[in-house]
N, C-alpha and C positions, 0 to 999 in steps of 0.2 A: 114791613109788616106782612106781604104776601108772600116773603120769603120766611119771616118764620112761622108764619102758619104754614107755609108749603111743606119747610122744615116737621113742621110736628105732623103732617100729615103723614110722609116718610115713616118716622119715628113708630108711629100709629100700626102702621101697613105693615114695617119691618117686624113690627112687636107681634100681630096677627100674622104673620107667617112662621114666627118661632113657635107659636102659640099650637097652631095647626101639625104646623111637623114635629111639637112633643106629640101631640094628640092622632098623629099617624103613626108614629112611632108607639106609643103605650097602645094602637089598635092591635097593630103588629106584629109586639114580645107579646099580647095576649092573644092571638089568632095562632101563635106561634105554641103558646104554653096549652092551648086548647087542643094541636094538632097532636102531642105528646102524649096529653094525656090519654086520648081518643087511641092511638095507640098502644099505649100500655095495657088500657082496659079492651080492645079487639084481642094482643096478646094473651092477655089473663083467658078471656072468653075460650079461642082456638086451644088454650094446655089443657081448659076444662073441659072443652068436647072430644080433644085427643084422647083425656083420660079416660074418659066416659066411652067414650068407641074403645080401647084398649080394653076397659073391663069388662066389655060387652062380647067380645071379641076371644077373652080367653074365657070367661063362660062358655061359649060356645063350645072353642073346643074340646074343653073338660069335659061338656055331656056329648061330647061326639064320641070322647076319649073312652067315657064311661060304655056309650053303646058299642063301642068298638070290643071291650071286653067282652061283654055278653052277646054280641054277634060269633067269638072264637068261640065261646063256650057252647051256643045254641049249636054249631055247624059240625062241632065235635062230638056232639051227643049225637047228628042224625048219620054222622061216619060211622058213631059204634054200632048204633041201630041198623046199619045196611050190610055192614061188616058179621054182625050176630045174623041176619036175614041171611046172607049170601053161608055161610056156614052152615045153618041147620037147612037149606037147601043141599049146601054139599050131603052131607050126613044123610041126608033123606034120600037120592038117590045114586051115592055109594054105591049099595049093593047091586044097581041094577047095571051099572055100569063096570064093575067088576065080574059079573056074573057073561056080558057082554063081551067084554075082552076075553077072557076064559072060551066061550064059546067059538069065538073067531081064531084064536089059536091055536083051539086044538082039533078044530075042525076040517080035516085033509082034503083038498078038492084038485082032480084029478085033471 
């Protein structure tokens, strides 16, 4: 008799330890299916702030792009404006500097 209730104690134990190692094992595939998931979704996360910095990103340069124009364009106007200044400067004293030369060449000094 104390053998078979020894027996069925056995039986008992054996039965709680299968019991336990499904139930470490279902912890497990689901710690495991957790780890996955948790990754897919940091994945997903990092393509959506890639995107989000990428479109942030070529904004930028666009309106860099765009002030880039209008910095040729402003730089260009104040060339022609110095360009027209340094001219009507020539023109303005032209004469006094042709009249100068004139004077120094033809003026014989002994």
């Amino acid at each position: 008799m104390a053998s078979s209730s020894s027996q069925n104690g056995i039986q008992m134990l054996l039965a709680a330890e299968q019991e336990a190692q499904h139930i470490v094992n279902a912890a497990r595939t689901a710690k495991q299916a957790r780890l996955k998931q948790a990754k897919e979704e940091a994945e997903k996360e990092i393509a959506e702030f890639r995107a989000q910095m990428e479109a942030e990103f070529q904004r930028k340069v666009a309106e860099t792009s765009g002030d880039s124009g209008a910095n040729v364009k402003r730089l260009e106007q104040e060339t022609n404006a110095k360009i027209d200044h340094l001219k009507a400067e020539a023109s303005r004293i032209s004469p006094d500097v042709i009249s100068m030369l004139l004077r120094h060449v033809t003026t014989v000094k002994n």
